[in-house]
LOTOR-666422 format. One record per residue: x, y, z of N, C-alpha, C in turn. Coordinates in steps of 0.001 Angstrom, whole numbers, plus 500000, padded with zeros to 6 digits. Layout:
N
+--------+---------+--------+---------+----------+--------+--------+---------+--------+
! n.east ! n.north !   n.up ! ca.east ! ca.north !  ca.up ! c.east ! c.north !   c.up !
+--------+---------+--------+---------+----------+--------+--------+---------+--------+
!      X !       Y !      Z !       X !        Y !      Z !      X !       Y !      Z !
...
+--------+---------+--------+---------+----------+--------+--------+---------+--------+
REM end
This chain:
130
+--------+---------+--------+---------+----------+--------+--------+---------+--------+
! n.east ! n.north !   n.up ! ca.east ! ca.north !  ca.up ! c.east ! c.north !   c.up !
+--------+---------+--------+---------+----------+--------+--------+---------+--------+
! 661473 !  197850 ! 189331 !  660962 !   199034 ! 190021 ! 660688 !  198725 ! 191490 !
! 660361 !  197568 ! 191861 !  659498 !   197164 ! 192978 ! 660656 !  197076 ! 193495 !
! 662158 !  196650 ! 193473 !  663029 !   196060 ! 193928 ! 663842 !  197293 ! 194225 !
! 663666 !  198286 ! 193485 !  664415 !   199930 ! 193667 ! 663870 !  200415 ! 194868 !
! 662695 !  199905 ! 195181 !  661748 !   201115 ! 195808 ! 661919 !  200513 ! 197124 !
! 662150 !  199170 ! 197348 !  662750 !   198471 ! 198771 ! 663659 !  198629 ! 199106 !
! 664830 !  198993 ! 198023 !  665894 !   199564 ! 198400 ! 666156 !  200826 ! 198892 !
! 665578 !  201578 ! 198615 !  665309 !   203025 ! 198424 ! 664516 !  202887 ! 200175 !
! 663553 !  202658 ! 200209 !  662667 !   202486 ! 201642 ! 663595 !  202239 ! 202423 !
! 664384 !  200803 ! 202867 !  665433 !   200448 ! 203636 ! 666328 !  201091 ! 203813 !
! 666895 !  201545 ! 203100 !  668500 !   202468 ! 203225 ! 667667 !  204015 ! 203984 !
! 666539 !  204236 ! 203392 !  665777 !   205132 ! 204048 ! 665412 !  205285 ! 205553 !
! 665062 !  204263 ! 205828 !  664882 !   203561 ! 207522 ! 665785 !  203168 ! 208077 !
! 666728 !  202511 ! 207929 !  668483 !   202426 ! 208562 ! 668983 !  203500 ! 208642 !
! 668654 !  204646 ! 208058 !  669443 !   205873 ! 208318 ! 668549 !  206899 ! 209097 !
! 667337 !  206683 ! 209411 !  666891 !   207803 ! 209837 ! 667442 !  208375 ! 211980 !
! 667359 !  209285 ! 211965 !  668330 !   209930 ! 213398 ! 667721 !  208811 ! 214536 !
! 668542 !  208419 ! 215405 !  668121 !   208523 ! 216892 ! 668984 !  209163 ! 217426 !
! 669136 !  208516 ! 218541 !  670008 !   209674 ! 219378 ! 671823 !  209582 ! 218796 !
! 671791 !  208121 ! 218557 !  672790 !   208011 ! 217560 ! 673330 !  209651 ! 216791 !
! 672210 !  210389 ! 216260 !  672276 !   211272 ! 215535 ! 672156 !  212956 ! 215691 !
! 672028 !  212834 ! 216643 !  671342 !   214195 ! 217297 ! 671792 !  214380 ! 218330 !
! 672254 !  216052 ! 218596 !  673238 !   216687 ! 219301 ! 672180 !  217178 ! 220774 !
! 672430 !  216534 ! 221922 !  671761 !   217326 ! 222936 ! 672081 !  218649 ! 223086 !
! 670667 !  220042 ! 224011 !  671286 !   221455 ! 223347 ! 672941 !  221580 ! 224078 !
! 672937 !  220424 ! 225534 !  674335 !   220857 ! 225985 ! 675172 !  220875 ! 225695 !
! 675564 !  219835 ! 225171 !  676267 !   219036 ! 224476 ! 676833 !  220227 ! 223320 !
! 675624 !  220454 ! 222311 !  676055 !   221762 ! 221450 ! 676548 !  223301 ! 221623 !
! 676152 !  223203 ! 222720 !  676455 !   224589 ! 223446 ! 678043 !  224153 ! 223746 !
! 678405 !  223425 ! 223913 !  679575 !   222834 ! 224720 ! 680471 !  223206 ! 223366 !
! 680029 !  222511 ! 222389 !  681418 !   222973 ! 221203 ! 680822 !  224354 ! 220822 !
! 679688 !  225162 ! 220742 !  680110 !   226339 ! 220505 ! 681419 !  227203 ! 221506 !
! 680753 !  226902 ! 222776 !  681800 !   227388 ! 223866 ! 683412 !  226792 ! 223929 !
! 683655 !  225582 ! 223029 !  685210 !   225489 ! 222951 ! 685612 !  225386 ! 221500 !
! 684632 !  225717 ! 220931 !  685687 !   225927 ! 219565 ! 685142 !  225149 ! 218240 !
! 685365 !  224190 ! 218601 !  685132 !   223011 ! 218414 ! 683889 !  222379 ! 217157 !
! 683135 !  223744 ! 216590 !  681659 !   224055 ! 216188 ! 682116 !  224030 ! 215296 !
! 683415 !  224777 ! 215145 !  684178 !   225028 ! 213643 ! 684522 !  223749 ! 212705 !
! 684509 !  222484 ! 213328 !  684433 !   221084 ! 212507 ! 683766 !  220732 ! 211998 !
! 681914 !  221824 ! 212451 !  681015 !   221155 ! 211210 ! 680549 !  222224 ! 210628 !
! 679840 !  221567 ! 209809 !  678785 !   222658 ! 208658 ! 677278 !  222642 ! 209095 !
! 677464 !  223906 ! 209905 !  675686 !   223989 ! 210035 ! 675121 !  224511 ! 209046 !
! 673676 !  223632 ! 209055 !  672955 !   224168 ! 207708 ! 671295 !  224629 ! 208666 !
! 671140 !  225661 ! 208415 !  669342 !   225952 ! 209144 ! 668453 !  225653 ! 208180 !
! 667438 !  224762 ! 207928 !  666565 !   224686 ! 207035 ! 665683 !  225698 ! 207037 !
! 665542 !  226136 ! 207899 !  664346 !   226842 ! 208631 ! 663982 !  228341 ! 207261 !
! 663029 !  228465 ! 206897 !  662395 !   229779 ! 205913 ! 663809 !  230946 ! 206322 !
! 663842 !  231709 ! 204916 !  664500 !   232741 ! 204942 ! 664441 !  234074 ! 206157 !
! 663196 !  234201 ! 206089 !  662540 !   234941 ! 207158 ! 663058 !  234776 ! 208616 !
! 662728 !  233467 ! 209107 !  663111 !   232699 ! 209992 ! 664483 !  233262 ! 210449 !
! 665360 !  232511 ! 209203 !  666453 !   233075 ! 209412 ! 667161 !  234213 ! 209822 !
! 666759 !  235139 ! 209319 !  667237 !   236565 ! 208939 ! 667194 !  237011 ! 210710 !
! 665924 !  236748 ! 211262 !  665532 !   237074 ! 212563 ! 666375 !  236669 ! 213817 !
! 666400 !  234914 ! 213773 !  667843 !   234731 ! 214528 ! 668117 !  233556 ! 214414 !
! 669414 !  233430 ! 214809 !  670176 !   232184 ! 213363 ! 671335 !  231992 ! 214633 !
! 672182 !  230732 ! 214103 !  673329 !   230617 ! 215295 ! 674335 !  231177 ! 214137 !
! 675371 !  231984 ! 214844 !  676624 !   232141 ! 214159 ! 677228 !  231220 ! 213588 !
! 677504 !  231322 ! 212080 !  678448 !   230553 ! 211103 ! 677223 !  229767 ! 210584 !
! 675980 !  229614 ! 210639 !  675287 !   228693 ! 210150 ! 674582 !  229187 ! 208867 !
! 674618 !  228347 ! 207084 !  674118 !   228552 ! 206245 ! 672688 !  228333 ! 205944 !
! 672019 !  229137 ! 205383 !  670780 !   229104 ! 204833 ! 669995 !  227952 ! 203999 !
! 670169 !  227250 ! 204059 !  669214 !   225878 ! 202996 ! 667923 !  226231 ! 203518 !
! 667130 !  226470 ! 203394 !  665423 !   226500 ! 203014 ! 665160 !  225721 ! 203304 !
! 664424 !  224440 ! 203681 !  664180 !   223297 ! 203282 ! 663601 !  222832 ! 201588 !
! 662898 !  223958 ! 201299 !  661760 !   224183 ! 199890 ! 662597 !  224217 ! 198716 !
! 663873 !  224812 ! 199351 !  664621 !   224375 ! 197927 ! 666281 !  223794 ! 198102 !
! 665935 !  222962 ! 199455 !  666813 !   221885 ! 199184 ! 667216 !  220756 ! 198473 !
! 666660 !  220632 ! 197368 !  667080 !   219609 ! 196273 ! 667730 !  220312 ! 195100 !
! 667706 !  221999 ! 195049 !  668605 !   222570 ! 194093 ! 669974 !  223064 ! 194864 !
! 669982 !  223028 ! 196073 !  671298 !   223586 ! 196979 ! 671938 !  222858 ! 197571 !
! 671302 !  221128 ! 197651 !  672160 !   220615 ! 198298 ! 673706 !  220010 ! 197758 !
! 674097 !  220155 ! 196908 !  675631 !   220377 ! 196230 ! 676367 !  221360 ! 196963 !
! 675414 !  222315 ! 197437 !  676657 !   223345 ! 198289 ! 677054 !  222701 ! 200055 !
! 676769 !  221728 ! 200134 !  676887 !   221222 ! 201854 ! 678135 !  220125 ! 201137 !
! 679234 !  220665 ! 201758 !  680543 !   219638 ! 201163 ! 680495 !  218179 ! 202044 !
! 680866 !  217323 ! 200946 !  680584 !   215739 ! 201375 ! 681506 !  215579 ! 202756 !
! 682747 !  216298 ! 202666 !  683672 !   215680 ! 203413 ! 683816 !  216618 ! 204363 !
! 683070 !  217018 ! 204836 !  682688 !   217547 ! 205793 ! 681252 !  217272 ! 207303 !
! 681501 !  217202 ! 208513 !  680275 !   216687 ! 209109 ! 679290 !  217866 ! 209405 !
! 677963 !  217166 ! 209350 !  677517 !   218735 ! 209161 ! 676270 !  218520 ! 210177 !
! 675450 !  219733 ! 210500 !  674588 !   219551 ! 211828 ! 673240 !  220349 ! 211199 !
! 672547 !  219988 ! 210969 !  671314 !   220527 ! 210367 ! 670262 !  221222 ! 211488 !
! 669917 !  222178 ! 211426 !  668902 !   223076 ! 212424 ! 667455 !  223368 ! 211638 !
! 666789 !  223010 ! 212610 !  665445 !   223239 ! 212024 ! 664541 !  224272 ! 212794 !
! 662955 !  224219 ! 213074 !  662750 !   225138 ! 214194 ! 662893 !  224435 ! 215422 !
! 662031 !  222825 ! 215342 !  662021 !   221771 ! 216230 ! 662908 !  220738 ! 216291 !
! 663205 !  220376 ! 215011 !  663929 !   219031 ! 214827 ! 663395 !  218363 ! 214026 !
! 662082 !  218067 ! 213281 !  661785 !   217851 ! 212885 ! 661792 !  217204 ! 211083 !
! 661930 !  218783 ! 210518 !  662385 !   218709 ! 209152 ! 663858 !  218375 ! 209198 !
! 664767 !  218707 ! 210377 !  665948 !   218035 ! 210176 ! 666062 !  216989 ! 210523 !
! 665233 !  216388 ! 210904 !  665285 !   214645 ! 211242 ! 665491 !  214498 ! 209685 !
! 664074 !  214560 ! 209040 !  663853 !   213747 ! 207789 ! 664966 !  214089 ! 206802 !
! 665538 !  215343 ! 206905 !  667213 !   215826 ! 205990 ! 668078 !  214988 ! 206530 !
! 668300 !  214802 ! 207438 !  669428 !   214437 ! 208076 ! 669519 !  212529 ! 207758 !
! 668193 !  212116 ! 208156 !  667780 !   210642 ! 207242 ! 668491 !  210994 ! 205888 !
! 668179 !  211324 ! 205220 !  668716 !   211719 ! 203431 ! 669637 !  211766 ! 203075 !
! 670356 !  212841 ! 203684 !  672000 !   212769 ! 203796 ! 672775 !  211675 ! 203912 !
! 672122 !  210953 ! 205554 !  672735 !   210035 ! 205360 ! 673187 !  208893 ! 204610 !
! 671915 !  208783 ! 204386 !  671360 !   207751 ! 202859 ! 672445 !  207891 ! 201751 !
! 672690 !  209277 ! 201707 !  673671 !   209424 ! 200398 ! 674963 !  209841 ! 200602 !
! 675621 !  209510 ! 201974 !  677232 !   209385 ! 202277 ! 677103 !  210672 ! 203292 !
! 676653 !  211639 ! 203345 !  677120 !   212669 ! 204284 ! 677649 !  211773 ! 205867 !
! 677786 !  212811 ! 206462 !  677751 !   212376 ! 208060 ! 677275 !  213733 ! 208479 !
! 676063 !  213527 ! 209048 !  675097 !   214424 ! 209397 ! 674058 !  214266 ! 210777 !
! 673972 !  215254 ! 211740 !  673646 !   214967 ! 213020 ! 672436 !  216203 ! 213061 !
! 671448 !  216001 ! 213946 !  670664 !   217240 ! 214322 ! 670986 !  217625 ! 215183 !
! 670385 !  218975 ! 215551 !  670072 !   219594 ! 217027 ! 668831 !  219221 ! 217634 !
! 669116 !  218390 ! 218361 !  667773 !   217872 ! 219359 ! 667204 !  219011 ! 219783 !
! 665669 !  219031 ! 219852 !  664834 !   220349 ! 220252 ! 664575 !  221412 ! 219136 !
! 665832 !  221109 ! 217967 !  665577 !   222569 ! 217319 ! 666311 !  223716 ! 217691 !
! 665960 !  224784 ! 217200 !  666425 !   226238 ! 217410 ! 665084 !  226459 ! 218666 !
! 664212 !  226224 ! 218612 !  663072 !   226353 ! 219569 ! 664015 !  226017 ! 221108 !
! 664178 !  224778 ! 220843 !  665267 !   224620 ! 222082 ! 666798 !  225261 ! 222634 !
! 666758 !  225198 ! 221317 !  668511 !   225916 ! 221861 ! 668152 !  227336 ! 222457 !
! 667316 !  228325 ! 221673 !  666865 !   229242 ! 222655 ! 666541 !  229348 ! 223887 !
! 665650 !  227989 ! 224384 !  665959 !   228233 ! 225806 ! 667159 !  228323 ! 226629 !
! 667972 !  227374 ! 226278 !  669049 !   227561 ! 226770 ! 670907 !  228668 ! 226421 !
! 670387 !  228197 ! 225003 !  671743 !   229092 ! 224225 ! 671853 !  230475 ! 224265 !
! 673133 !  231305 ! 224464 !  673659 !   232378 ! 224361 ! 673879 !  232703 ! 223262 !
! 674293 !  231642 ! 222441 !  674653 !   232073 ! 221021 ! 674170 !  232413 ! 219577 !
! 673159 !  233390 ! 219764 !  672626 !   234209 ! 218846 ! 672920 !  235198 ! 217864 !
! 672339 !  235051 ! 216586 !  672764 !   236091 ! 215951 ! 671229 !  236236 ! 215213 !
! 671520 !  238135 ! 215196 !  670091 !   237798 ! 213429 ! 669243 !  239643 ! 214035 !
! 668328 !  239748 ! 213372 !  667740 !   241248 ! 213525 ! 666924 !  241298 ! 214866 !
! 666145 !  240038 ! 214995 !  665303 !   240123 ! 216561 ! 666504 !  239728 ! 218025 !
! 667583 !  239727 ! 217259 !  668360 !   239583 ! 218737 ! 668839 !  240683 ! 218987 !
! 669350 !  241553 ! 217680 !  669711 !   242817 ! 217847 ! 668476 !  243711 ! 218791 !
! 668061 !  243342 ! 218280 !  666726 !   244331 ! 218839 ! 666712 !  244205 ! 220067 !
! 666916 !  243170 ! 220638 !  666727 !   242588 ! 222112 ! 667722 !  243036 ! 222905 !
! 668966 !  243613 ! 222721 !  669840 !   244471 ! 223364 ! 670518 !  245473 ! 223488 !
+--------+---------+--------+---------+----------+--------+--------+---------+--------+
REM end
């Protein structure tokens, strides 16, 4: 048990994001604006609610709360970019993933951030906004 749980810890800590892992917002803005976005699988952890309000185009719903019954739907062979509000909860997903074969990157800042800068919105409070 003791010997699982070091393993488990380590592979845990070797994988968790630095910058190694995480998309600056320019940088992301940059492949929305050439195309290029279409190579990964965004997943928003962020509450349903959250979502619904404003979300980046093409990006799926995972909850965080019930990401251990949905994560089978994020395909292995695929790279995928996890959004949170801050970055935060997708740090610690994005650690996990890795842990278990994905190739998985955040959005540095969050959706909190990309709003300052990003155009690329979708969802009911953006509608509203124009």
């Amino acid at each position: 048990m003791k010997k699982n749980l070091t393993k488990i810890t380590e592979s845990f800590f070797e994988n968790i994001p630095n910058d190694k892992y995480g998309f600056e917002l320019t940088k992301f803005e940059e492949l929305i604006v050439s195309g290029d976005i279409k190579e990964y699988f965004l997943v928003d952890v962020r509450k349903k609610e959250e979502f619904s309000q404003e979300r980046i185009p093409g990006s799926v719903n995972i909850p965080y709360y019930k990401f251990s019954s949905q994560v089978m739907d994020i395909p292995l062979e695929q790279k995928v970019i996890i959004i949170s509000k801050r970055g935060i909860i997708a740090a610690q997903i994005c650690s996990l993933l890795n842990a278990c074969g994905y190739s998985t990157w955040t959005l540095k800042e969050g959706l909190d951030g990309y709003m300052d800068i990003g155009d690329f919105l979708e969802g009911e409070k953006c509608s509203l906004e124009r």
